[in-house]
Every structure is written in C-alpha cells, then in structure tokens.
N, C-alpha and C positions, 0 to 999 in steps of 0.2 A: 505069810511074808514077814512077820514080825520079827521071824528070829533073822533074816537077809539081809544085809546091808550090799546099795547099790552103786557104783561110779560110775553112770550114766549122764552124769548133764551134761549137757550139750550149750547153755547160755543161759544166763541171768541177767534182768534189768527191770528197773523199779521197783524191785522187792516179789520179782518173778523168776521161779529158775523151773526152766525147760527141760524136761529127760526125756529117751527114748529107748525102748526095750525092753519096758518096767509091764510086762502083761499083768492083767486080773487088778489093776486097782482101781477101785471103787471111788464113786465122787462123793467129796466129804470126809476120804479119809484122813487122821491126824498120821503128821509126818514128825520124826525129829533130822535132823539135817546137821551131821557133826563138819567141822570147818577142819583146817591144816594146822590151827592150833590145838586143838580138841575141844573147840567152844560146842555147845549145844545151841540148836534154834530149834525154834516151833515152825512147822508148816500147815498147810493144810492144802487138798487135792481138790481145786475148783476147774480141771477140764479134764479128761480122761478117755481115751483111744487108744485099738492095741497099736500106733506108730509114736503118739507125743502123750506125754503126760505132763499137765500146769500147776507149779506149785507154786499157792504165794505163801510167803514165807515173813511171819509175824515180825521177825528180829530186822528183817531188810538182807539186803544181798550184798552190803559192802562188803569187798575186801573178802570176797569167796575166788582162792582156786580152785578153777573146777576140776584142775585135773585131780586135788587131795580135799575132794568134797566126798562124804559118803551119806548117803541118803537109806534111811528104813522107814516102811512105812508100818504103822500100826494096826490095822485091819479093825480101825474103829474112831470113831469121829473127837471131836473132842468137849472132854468131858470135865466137869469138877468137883470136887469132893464137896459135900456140903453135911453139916450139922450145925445146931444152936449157935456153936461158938466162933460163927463166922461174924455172928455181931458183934460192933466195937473193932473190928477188923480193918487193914486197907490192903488192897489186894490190886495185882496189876490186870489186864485185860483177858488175858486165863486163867485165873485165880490163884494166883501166885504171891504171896506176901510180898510187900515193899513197906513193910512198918516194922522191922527188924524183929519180927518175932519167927516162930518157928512154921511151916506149913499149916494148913487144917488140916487133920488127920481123921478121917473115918472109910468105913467101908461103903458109904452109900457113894455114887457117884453117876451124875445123869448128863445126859448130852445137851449141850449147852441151845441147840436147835429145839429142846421141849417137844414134845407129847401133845398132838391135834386133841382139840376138845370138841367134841360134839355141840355143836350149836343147840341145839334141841337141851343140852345138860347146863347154859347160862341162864343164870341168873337177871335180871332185869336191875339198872343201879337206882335206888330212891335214896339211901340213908343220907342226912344232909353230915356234912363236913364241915363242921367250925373254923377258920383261918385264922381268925383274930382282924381281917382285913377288911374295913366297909365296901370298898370295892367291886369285891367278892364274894364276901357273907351276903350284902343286900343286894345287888344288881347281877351277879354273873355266877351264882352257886356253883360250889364245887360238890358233888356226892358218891358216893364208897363204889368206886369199878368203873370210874368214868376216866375217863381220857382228857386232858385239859389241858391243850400247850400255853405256853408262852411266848406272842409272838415279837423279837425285840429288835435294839439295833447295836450296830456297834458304839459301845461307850453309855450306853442305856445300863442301868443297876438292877440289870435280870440277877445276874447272880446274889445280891443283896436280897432281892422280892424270891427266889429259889428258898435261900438257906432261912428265909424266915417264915417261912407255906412251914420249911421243914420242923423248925424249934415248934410254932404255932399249932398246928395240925392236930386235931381230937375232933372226936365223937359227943356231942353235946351227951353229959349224963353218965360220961365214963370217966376213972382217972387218968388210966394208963393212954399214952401215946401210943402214934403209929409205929412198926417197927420201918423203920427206913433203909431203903437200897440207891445209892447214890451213884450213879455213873457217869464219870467226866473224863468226855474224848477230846484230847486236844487242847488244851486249859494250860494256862501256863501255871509257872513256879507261883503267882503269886494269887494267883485264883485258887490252886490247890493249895498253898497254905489260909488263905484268905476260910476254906470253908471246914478244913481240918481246924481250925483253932475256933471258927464259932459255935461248932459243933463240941468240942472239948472244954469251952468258955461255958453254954450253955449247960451240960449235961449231957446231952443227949447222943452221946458219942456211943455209951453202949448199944443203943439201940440202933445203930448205923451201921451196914458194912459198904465201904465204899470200894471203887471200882475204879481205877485212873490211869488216862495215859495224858499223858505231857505232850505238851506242843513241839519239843523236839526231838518226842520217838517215835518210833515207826509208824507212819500212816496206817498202815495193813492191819496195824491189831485194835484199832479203831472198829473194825468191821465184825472182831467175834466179841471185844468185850461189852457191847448193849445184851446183848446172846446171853453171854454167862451172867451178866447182874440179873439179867428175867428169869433166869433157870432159879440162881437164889430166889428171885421172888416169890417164885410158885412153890418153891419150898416153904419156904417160912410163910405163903398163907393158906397152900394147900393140904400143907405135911402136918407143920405145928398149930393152925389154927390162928394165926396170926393179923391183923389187918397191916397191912402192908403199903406205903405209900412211894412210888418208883419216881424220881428225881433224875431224866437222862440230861445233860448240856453236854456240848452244843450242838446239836443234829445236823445243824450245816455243818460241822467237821466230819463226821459220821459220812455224808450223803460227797464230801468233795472227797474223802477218801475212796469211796464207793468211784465216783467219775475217773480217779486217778488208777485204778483197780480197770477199769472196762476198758478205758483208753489204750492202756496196756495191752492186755490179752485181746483186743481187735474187735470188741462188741462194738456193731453198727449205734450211735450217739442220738441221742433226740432232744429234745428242747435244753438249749445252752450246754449241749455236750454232755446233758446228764444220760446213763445207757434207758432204753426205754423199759425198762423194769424196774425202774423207783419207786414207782407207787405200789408194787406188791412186795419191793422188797420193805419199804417203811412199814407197810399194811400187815406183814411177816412180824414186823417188832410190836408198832404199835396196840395189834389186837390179844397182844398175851395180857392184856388190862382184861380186868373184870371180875364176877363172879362166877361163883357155880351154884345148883340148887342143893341143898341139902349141906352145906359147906362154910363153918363160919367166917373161916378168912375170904378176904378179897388184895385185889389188887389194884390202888386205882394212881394211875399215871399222870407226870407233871410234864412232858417234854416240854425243853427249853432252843431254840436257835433264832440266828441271827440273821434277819431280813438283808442280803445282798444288797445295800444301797437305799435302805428301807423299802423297798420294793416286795408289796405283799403279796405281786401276782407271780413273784418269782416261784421257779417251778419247787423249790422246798416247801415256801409255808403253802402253798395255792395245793399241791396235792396233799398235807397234812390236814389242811381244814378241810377235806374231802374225807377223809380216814377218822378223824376226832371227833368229839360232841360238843364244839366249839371253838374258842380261842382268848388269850386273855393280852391286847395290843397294848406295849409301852408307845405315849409319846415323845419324839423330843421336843413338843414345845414344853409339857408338863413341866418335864425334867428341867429345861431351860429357867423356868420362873421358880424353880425349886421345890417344885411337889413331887411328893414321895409317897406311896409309889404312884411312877407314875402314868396309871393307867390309861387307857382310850374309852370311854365309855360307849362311844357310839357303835367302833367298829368289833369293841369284844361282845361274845355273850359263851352261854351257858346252853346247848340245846336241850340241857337236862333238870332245866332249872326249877320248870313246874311242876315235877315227881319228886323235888327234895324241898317243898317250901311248902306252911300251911299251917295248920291246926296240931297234924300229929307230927310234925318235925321244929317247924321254927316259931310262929305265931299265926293265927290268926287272916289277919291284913295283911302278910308280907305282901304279897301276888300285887294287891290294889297297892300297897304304898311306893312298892321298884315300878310299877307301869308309871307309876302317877308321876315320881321323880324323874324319871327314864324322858318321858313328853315334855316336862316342863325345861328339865335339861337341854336338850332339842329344840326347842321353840329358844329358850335363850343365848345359842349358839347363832340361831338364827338374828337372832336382834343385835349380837356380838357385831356380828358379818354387816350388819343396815348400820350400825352406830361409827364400824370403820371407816364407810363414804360418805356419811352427812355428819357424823359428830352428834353425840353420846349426848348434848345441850338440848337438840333436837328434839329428843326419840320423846314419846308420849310418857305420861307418868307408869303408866304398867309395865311399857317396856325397861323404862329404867328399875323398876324391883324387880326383872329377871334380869337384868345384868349386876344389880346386887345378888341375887337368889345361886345364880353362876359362880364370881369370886366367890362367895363363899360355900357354893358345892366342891369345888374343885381344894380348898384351901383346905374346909372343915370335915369335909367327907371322905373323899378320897384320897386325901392329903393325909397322911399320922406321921408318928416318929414310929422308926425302927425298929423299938423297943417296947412298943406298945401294942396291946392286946385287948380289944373290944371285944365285949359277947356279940350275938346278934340281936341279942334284946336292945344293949345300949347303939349296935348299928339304927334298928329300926327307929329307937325313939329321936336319935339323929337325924333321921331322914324325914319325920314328922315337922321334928322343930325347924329343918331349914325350910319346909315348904308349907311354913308360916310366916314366912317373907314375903309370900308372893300373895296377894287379894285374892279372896275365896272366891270370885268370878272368875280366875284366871282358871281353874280348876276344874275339873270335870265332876257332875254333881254328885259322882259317886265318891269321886274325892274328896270335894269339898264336906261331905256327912263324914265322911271317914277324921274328918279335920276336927270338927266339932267334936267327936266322940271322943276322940285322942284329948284334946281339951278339957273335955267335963273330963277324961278319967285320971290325968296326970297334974292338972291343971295348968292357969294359963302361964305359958312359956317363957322365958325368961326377957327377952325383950318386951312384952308387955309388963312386968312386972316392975 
C-alpha cells in the first residue's frame, strides 16, 4: 500500500481524521497525510476495520480539506534513525531535528514501540547513583535501572531539581557521566529554553539528546515522542554500551493528551475521564527502565509530573507509584520557607534503597544513620505539630533540641544551593553531625554507639568545639 495514495476521509476532529474503504491496514501503521497545499503530516493507525479506519495525526487536523486530502499509508510503524551522533542533538517528538541542523542520517532504524525483553533476561538494579543531593544520596537512593519519579506541583522547581539529577548524575568511581535522554512533553518556551541553556552552560549538552514538544503543539505527538526518546535509550545503552539516565517531564501532559486522544475516538473513561488503560499504557513506558544480564549499559528513569491540585491520590502519580520503585515528593511549604530542593521526606522513599547502600557501595552505617535521621525527623515533626497548640515555651527540653534538630535538617540537609555538589561521604558525615543536636538518649542504642564511633573517629563536632 505504500506506493497508493488514498482520498477517502470521510471527517476529521481533534487531531483525528476518519477514512473508509482503506482495506488490509494494519494497527500501528505510520501514515504520511499530504494537505491541498502540499504540506506533509505524520500519522499513525490507532483503530482499524475493513469499514473505518482511525488516524491520529501528529501535526493536528486544522485546516485539512478533505476533499484535497491524500493519505498513504506506509505498511510499517514508526520508526527513527539512530546512531552516536544523535547526542548533543534536539529533535521533535519523531526524531526530527528542531536545532537547525541537518537530519540524523544512518541505516539503522527501529520502531519507536521497542523490542519485548524477556524478564527472565533483567538484571536486578543495586549500583548506587551519586546526585550530589543529601536528599537523595542519604535518605531516598537512586541506583543504575531504577525507576524514580518525581512527584511535584504546579510552580514547585521540579524542573530546576530535573536538570540538576541531570549536570550531577555519576557512578561513584567513575569520570565519565551519564549519557542523557531528555524528553519534554508539553513545556513551554521558556522551560525549554530554561533547560537547553543549563545544559549548554554546564557542558553537558553533548552528552544529551533531547526530545521536545511545546505547549502549543499538537497534543497527539506527545503520545509517540516518550516512545521514540526510550527507543534512543535502548540504543545508546544496549547497542553502545552506554549508562543512560531517561529525564521524561511532564507525564501529566503525556497522560492528559492520552485522555484527550480516548475521549475522542469513543474509549469508554474511568477515573476522572482518564480511558481505563493508563496504567499499562504508563506501565508500556515506564518499564523500558532497567537492565539486562550480561549487558554493561542500563537504563535508569527520572519521570517527572505534576500533582493535579497536589493531590497525590490523583489517578497519574497514584498509578505511577504502583509502576515505580518509589517516589521523590516536592513540598510547598519547603519551597514556601525557601528550601531547595525542596523535598518531602516523609512521603518520599527509595524501594530500592537497601540493595544500593552499604559497605560495598556507599559506607558502612549508611542503612543505621538514614533509619536513625529518618525517626528522629518523625518524631520532631511530631513535636513541630504539639508546640503549634501549646507553644514551643512549653515543650520539655528534648523536645525543644528536636525542633532545633528539625530547622536545621530541613535548612542544612536537605536545603543546598543549586550549584552545589556533595559526595555521599560529606552527605553522611552531615547527617552524623546534625544528629549531635539531639541527646544520645533520644537515640536508639544502636544509634547512639553509632554516635560515639562517628566521634572518636572524626572527632568531636563542631558545636562542641
């Protein structure tokens, strides 16, 4: 059918155009869809019977007559060229240049849907991942094939806490950085300049190819370009050997183009209108994270989106932390008092945390010193909440050194500048010296020995000195 071109539609609306008489095509197939000026669009064949055929159609349907519409279809899904030199690249949502340089040129080209992997053939994620962020270095591990959103709100500095995972990001022990796949659905002008210029400020632009659609183009190509940035990924870490770290924002634009895509074509709706296939079609993206055995690259995922009203039981992040090996929650009050970043401690964690932390990855104590801060944290949130109704004059003297022990977790720990990069050694010794604030009774006796150790080995801490 490739060499046929068809003038069959019948109607177009919301970036869907409807034909009839089009036998033998196949679902999935790539469409090009020429207009009365002789513009080209991309489509693609998401319903297919021998009486209707459903194309949505990446470009949008404005300003299509149908009567001097011609449609071919390609009798093959769609695919993108990939080699090395797609890094340092910016490409639109089917890998199309938008950085005024000339296409990617090669003979390999794979479909942007990826290649089932044998479960029995992954790999298991331990290696720990450095951030540079106490955060997340000490409390919430990131490690190489794990899946790790971000869960934010609107006006929250996800995208700041994004492109700084991205500059930060190594292998404790190694020089070279991740190679990075960035894809931004939906982002305006000034987010996508915001992350093209820190990336190009930093350096680390060659090792990028990014992946972009703007907030005021077509909804529909939101839905193949996460597709085509993972098909790059698996390239560059299962072709070249690569570690690869995937950077999607904002999944809620992804997921409401997705709703606006079903609503359309007549898919019966489930929770807030979304169709009831979200969770395997995120499940579809999400799980191309990971490794394989035998395999030195990996793949491991940052998803980023934005809690509908902060609302975390909304059905995007609520079926994502179903799908992922955790979550990492901005608050606004953090943000409010001017911490950066600024995390949730309570509601994020890491499921993967205790297969990348220890002896043979980070230290030692980590495990005992994140439990021991993690508790104490906890308990002074709780004393936070008792000093709000009776006044903080009150509270007994041990509760008042966890509400010092608190300010100055949230200020000194979790709090940094931007621009700043902690190992996990100087995380840990951090977390030692703020929970020498608090009276070694408060402590659990295994922490409290842990306290003393840390003392005789570094000596005593700066406030007693």
């Amino acid at each position: 059918m490739s060499d046929q071109e068809y003038r069959l539609a019948t109607a177009a609306h919301s970036g869907l155009l409807y034909m009839r008489g089009a036998p033998g095509v196949a679902l999935g197939d790539r469409v090009v869809i020429r207009d009365h000026s002789g513009r080209r669009r991309n489509g693609q064949v998401i319903r297919t019977s021998d009486e209707l055929v459903l194309i949505q159609v990446l470009e949008g349907t404005d300003n299509l007559d149908l009567e001097r519409t011609w449609v071919r279809f390609l009798d093959r899904p769609f695919e993108i060229s990939l080699s090395r030199d797609i890094l340092g690249r910016v490409l639109n949502g089917v890998g199309q240049p938008r950085d005024d340089l000339p296409p990617v040129f090669s003979h390999l080209r794979r479909n942007v849907n990826g290649a089932p992997v044998n479960p029995a053939a992954r790999a298991y994620p331990r290696e720990f991942i450095q951030t540079g962020l106490s955060a997340v270095d000490g409390l919430n591990v990131l490690v190489r094939g794990q899946k790790l959103p971000i869960f934010s709100g609107s006006g929250l500095p996800h995208n700041r806490l994004a492109a700084q995972i991205v500059r930060q990001a190594r292998l404790p022990g190694e020089e070279s950085h991740f190679a990075v796949v960035f894809a931004a659905m939906g982002v305006s002008y000034a987010d996508a300049r915001f992350f093209r210029e820190t990336f190009t400020d930093s350096g680390v632009l060659r090792n990028v190819v990014m992946f972009l659609n703007l907030a005021d183009e077509p909804a529909i190509e939101r839905l193949i370009l996460p597709r085509a940035a993972l098909t790059a990924a698996e390239y560059l870490a299962f072709d070249l050997d690569l570690h690869v770290l995937v950077v999607m924002t904002d999944m809620t634009n992804y997921a409401e183009a997705l709703r606006e895509v079903a609503t359309a074509k007549g898919d019966v709706p489930a929770r807030k209108g979304y169709p009831g296939y979200l969770y395997s079609d995120l499940a579809e993206l999400y799980e191309r994270a990971g490794r394989i055995r035998n395999k030195p690259g990996s793949i491991t995922m940052i998803p980023v989106l934005s809690m509908p009203s902060d609302d975390i039981t909304h059905p995007i992040p609520d079926l994502t932390g179903y799908i992922t090996e955790g979550q990492l929650v901005l608050s606004r009050a953090l943000n409010s008092l001017g911490v950066y970043p600024p995390i949730d401690i309570p509601p994020s964690l890491s499921r993967l945390m205790k297969d990348g932390i220890g002896k043979d990855h980070t230290r030692e104590d980590h495990a005992r010193v994140a439990g021991q801060v993690y508790a104490s944290y906890a308990r002074a949130l709780e004393v936070r909440n008792l000093a709000s109704i009776i006044g903080a004059e009150d509270l007994s003297e041990t509760d008042q050194n966890y509400l010092v022990f608190a300010e100055a977790f949230e200020r000194r720990f979790v709090g940094q500048r931007e621009d700043e990069e902690r190992t996990v050694v100087e995380t840990l010794d951090l977390a030692w010296d703020l929970l020498s604030l608090l009276p070694p009774q408060s402590l659990t006796r295994v922490g409290a020995a842990d306290l003393s150790k840390y003392h005789h080995w570094r000596g005593a801490p700066k406030e007693e000195k």
